[in-house]
C-alpha positions in Angstrom: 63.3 87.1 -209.9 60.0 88.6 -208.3 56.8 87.0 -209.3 55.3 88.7 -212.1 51.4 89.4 -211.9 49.2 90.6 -214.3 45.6 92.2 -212.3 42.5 91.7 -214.9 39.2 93.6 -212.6 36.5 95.5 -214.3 37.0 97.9 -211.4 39.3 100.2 -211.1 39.3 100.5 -207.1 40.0 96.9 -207.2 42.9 96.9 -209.3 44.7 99.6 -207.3 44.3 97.9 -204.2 45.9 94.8 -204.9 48.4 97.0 -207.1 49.5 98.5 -203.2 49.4 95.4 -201.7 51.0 93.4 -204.2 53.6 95.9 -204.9 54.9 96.5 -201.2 56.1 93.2 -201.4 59.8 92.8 -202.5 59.0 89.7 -204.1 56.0 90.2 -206.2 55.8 92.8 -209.2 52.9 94.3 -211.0 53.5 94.0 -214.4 50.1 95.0 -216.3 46.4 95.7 -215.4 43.5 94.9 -217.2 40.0 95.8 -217.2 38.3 92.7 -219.1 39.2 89.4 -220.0 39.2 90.0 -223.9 42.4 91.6 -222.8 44.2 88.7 -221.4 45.6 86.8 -223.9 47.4 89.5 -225.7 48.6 90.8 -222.4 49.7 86.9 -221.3 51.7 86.4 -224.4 53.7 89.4 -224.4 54.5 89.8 -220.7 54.5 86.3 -219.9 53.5 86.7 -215.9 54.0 83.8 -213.6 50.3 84.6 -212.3 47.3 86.1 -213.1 44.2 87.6 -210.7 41.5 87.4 -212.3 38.3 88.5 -211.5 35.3 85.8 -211.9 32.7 88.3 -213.7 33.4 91.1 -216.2 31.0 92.1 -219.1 32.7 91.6 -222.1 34.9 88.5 -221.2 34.3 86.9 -218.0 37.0 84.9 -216.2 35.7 81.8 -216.7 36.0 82.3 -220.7 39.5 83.9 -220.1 40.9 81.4 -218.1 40.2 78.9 -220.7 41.4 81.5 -223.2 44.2 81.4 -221.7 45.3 77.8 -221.4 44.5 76.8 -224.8 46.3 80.0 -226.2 49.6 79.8 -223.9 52.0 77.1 -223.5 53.2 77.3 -220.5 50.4 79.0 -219.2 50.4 81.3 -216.3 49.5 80.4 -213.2 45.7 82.0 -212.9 44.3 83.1 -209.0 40.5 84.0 -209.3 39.0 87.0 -208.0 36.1 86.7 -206.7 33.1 87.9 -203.8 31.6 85.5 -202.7 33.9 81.6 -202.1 30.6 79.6 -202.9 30.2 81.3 -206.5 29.4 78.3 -209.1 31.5 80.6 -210.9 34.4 80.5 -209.2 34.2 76.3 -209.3 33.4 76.5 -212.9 36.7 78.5 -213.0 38.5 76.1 -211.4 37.1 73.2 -213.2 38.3 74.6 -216.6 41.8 75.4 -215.2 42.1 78.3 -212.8 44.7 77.4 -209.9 42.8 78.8 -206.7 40.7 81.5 -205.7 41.1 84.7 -203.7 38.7 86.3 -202.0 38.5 90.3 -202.2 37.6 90.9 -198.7 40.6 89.0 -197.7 43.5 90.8 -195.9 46.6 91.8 -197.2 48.6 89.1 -195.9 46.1 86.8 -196.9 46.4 88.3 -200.8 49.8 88.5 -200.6 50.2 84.4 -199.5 47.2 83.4 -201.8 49.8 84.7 -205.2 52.7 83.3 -203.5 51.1 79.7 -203.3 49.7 79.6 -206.4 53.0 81.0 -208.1 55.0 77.8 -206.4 52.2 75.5 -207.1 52.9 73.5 -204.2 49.4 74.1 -202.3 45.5 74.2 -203.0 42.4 77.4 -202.6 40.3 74.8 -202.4 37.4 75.5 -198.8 34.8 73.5 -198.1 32.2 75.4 -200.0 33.7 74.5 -203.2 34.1 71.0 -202.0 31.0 70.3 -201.2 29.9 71.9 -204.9 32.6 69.5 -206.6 30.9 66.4 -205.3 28.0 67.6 -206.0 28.7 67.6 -209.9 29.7 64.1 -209.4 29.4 62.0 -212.7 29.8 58.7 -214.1 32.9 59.7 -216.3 34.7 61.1 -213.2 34.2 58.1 -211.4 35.7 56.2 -214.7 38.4 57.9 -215.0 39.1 57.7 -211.3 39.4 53.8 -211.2 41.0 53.7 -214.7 43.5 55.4 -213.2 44.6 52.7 -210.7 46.3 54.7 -208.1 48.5 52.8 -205.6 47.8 52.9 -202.3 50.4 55.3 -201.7 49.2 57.4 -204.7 45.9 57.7 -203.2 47.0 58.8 -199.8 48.7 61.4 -201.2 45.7 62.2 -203.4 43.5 62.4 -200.3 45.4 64.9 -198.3 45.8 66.9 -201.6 42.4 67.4 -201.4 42.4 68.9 -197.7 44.9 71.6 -199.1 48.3 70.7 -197.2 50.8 71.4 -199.0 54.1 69.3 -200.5 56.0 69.7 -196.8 52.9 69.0 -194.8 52.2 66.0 -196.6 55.8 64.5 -196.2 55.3 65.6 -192.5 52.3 63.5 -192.0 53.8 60.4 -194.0 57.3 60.6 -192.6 58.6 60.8 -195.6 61.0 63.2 -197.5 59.5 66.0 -199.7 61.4 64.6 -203.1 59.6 61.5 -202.7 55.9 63.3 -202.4 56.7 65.0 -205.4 57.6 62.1 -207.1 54.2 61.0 -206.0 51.9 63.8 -206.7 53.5 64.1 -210.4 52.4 60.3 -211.1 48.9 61.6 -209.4 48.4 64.0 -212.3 50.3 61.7 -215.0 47.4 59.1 -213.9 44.6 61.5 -213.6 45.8 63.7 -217.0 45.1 66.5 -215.0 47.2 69.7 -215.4 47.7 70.5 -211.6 46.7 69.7 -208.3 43.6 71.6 -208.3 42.3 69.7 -211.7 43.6 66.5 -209.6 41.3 67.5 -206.2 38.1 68.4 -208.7 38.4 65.1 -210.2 38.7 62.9 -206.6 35.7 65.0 -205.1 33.5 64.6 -208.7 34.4 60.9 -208.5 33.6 60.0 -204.9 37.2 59.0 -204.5 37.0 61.8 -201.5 34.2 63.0 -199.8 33.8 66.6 -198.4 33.8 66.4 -194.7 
């Protein structure tokens, strides 16, 4: 089955490029477009896509509102790739911080879209630069740091937790602690368990907001 997206841009020209790029992939199909964010949740609950890109600001809805639309409206939720200009946008973090997955930037290339809804869709790696990093610790906050030590990682749970939050992926991380890919799954899945967050991404916010990691 292809990956289903739904695109949600207040611009046209937007839309139908990453309709071309998107849809010369044999992989990935198109499934709706939308022009605000009012419009998501109707379109997420009939078409059920596996992700949507959505743009950061639109004037009626914008995606920070959507997103959170979204995952309080749709069990299981979408996967949801922000669209955005600028990486550093407060926006974009807020975004992420109520549940977006990663971001995309719309200057990026086509291969770069076209990996960017593929990683998200599998949900095995992280958007996550150092801009945004550096934002994330900056919001730091007592309860993040509470619910960081409540959560009484293991040593190997917070390994795993600290190259989370450098973006390497499922395979990479195994790589790097010689150990098999089942078993870092096993270990990321307690991560979020311990953390209550609902993916990585929630996971990395909370270990940058609590000083657990440190951008840099």
């Amino acid at each position: 089955m292809p990956i289903s997206v739904l695109l949600v841009d207040d611009e046209p020209l937007v839309r139908a490029g990453l309709r071309a790029i998107l849809e010369a992939q044999p992989d990935i199909e198109v499934v709706a477009e939308a022009a605000d964010g009012a419009a998501v949740v109707p379109l997420v609950r009939r078409l059920r896509p596996d992700v949507v890109a959505m743009d950061v600001r639109m004037p009626l809805l914008d995606g920070i509102e959507a997103t959170r639309a979204v995952l309080r409206a749709v069990a299981p939720p979408p996967k949801i790739l922000v669209v955005t200009t600028f990486e550093n946008d407060e926006y974009v973090y807020d975004a992420l911080r109520v549940g977006a997955d990663g971001f995309l930037l719309k200057r990026a290339a086509p291969a770069e879209i076209v990996q960017a809804v593929r990683m998200v869709a599998a949900g095995d790696s992280l958007l996550f630069p150092a801009s945004l990093r550096s934002l994330a610790a900056s919001r730091g906050n007592e309860p993040a740091r509470a619910a960081m030590e409540k959560a009484a990682l293991t040593a190997r749970e917070a390994e795993v937790l600290r190259l989370m939050a450098r973006g390497l992926s499922n395979p990479e991380i195994a790589a790097g602690l010689l150990v098999g890919t089942e078993t870092v799954k096993t270990h990321v899945s307690a991560v979020l368990a311990k953390l209550g967050a609902r993916d990585r991404t929630q996971a990395v916010i909370a270990a940058y907001e609590s000083g657990f990691v440190t951008p840099g």
